[in-house]
C-alpha positions as a Markdown table, in Angstrom:
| # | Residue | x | y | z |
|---|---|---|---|---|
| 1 | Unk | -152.0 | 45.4 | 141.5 |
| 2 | Unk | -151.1 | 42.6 | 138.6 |
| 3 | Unk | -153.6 | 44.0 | 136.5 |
| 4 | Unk | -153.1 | 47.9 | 136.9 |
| 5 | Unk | -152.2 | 49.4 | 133.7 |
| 6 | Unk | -150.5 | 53.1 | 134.0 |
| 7 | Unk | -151.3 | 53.8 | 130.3 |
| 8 | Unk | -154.8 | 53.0 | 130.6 |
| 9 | Unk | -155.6 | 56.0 | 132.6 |
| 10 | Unk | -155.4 | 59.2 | 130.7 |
| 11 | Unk | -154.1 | 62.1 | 133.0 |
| 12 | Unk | -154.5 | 65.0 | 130.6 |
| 13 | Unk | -155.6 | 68.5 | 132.0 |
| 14 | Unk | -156.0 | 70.4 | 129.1 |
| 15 | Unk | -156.8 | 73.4 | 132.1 |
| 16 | Unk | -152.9 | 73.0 | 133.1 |
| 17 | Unk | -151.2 | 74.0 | 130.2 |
| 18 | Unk | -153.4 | 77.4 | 130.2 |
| 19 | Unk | -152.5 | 77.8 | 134.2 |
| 20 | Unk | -148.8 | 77.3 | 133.2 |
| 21 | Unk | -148.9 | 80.3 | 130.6 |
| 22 | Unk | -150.5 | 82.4 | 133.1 |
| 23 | Unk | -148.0 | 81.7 | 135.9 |
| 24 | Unk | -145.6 | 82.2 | 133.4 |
| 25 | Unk | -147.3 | 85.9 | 132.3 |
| 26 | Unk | -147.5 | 86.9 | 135.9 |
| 27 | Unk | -144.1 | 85.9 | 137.0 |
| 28 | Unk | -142.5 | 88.0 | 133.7 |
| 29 | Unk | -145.1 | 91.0 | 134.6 |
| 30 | Unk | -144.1 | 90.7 | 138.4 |
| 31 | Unk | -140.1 | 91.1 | 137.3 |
| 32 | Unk | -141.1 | 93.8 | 134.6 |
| 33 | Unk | -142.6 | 95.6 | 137.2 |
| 34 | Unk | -140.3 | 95.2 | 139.8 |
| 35 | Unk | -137.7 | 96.8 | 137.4 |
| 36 | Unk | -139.8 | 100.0 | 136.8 |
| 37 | Unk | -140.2 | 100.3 | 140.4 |
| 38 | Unk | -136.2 | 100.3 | 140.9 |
| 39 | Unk | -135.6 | 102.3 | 138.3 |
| 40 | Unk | -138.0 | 104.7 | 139.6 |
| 41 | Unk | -136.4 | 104.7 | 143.0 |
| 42 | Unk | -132.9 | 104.9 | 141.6 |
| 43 | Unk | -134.5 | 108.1 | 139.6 |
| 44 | Unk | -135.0 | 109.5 | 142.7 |
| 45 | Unk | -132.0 | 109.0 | 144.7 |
| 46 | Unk | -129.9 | 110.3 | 141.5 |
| 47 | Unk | -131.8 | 113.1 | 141.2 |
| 48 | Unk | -132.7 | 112.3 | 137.4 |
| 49 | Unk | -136.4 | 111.4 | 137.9 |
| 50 | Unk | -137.4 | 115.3 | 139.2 |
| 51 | Unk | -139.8 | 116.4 | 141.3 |
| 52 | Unk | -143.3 | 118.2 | 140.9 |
| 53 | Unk | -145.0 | 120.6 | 142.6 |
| 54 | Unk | -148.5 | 120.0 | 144.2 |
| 55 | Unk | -149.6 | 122.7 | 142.4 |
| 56 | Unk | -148.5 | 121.8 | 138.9 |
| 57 | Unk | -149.7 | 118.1 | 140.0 |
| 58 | Unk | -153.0 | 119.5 | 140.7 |
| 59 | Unk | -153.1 | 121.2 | 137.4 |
| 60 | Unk | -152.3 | 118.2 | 135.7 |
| 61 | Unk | -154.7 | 116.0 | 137.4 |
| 62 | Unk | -157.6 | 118.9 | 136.7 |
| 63 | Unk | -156.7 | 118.8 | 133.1 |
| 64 | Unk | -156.7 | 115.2 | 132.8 |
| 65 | Unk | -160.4 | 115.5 | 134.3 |
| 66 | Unk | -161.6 | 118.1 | 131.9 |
| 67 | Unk | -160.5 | 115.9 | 128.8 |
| 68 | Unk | -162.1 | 112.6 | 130.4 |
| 69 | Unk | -165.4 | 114.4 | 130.5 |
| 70 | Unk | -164.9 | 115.9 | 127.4 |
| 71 | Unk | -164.4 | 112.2 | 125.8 |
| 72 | Unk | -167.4 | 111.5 | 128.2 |
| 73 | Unk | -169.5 | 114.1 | 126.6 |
| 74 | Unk | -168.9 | 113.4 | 123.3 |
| 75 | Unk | -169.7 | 109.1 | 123.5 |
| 76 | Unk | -173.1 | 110.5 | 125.0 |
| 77 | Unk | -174.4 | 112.2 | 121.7 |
């Protein structure tokens, strides 16, 4: 151990910085998302996020449809 020299290994992982930012990413994305969520279910308890009908949702959902396959459509000319 007399001869070991700590500065003569080079420890750099270039990968951990990068792995750092993403942790970092997904832990702000997890709390951003978390808030919606809350906000959301406060919505509902306070009545101010209202309710649809499964009728109008269905209309909604078959419009949405029609204007994907319209953009569908069109890319294939």
């Amino acid at each position: 151990m007399t001869e070991h020299d700590p500065a003569a290994v080079e420890r750099k992982r270039p990968d951990t910085a990068e792995r750092q930012r993403q942790l970092h990413e997904a832990g702000e994305h997890d709390a951003w998302f978390r808030s919606q969520v809350q906000k959301a279910m406060d919505g509902i308890e306070d009545g101010s996020n209202g309710a649809i009908s499964e009728e109008e949702w269905a209309e909604k959902s078959r419009l949405k449809r029609v204007g994907l396959q319209r953009r569908i459509g069109a890319q294939d000319r």
